[in-house]
C-alpha positions as CSV (number, residue, x, y, z in Angstrom):
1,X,32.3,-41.9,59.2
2,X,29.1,-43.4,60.5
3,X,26.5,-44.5,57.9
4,X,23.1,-45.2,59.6
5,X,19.5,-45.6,59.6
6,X,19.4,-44.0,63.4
7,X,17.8,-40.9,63.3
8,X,18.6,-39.9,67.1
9,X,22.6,-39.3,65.6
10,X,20.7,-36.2,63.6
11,X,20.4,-34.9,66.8
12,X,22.7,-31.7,66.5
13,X,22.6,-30.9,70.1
14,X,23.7,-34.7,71.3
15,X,25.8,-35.0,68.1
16,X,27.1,-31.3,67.4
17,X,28.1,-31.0,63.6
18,X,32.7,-30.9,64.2
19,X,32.6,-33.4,67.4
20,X,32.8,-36.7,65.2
21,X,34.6,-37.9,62.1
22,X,31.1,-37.3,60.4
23,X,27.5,-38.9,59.8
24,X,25.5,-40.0,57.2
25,X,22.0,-40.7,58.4
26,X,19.5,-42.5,55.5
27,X,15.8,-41.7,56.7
28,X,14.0,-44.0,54.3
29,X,10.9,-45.3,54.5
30,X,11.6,-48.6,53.2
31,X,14.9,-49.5,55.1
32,X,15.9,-53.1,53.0
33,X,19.4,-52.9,51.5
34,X,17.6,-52.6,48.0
35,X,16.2,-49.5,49.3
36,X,19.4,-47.8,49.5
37,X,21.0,-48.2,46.1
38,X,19.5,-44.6,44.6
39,X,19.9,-42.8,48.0
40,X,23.5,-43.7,48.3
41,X,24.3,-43.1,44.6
42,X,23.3,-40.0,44.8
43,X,24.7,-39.1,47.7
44,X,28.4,-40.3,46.1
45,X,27.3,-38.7,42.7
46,X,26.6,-35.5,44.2
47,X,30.2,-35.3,45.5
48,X,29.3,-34.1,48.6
49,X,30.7,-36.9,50.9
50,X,34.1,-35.9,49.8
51,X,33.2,-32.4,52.0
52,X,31.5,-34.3,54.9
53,X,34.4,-34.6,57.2
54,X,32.9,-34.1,60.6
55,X,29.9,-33.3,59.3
56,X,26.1,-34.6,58.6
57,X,23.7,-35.5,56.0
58,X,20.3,-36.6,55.8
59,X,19.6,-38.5,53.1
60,X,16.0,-39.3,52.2
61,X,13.9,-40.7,49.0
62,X,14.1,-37.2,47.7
63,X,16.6,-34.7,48.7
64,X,19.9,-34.7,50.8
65,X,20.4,-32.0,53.6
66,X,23.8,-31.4,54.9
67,X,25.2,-30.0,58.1
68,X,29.1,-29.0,57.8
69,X,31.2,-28.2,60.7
70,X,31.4,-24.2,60.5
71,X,35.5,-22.9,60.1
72,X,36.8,-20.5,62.6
C-alpha cells in the first residue's frame, strides 16, 4: 500500500480504484510529520484500512473519503 502526500495518485482515471495494491493519500495543510499523528489515528481507528486492499482514501484534517475497488 502507498501512503502519500501526492495528490495526483487520487487521480481515479490515472490510478483506477482495483489496479494497485491500494493508496492512502493525506491532503493536509500542514504536511510536517507532527501533522499526521490524528489523521493517521484515525484512519487506523476507524478500521477502515483493514478493507482498503486495492483501494483509496483521502484523508484530510476533517473527514476520510474512501474509494473501494467495486466486486464483480
Amino acid at each position: 500500500m502507498l501512503i502519500t502526500f501526492d495528490l495526483d495518485f487520487g487521480d481515479i482515471r490515472s490510478f483506477p480504484v482495483g489496479s494497485h495494491s491500494g493508496v492512502i493519500v493525506f491532503r493536509l495543510h500542514d504536511q510536517r510529520w507532527a501533522a499526521l499523528k490524528e489523521p493517521s489515528e484515525r484512519l487506523l481507528e476507524s478500521g477502515l484500512i483493514d478493507r482498503l486492499k486495492k483501494g483509496l482514501a483521502v484523508v484530510d484534517e476533517i473527514k476520510i473519503r474512501i474509494r473501494f475497488e467495486e466486486k464483480k
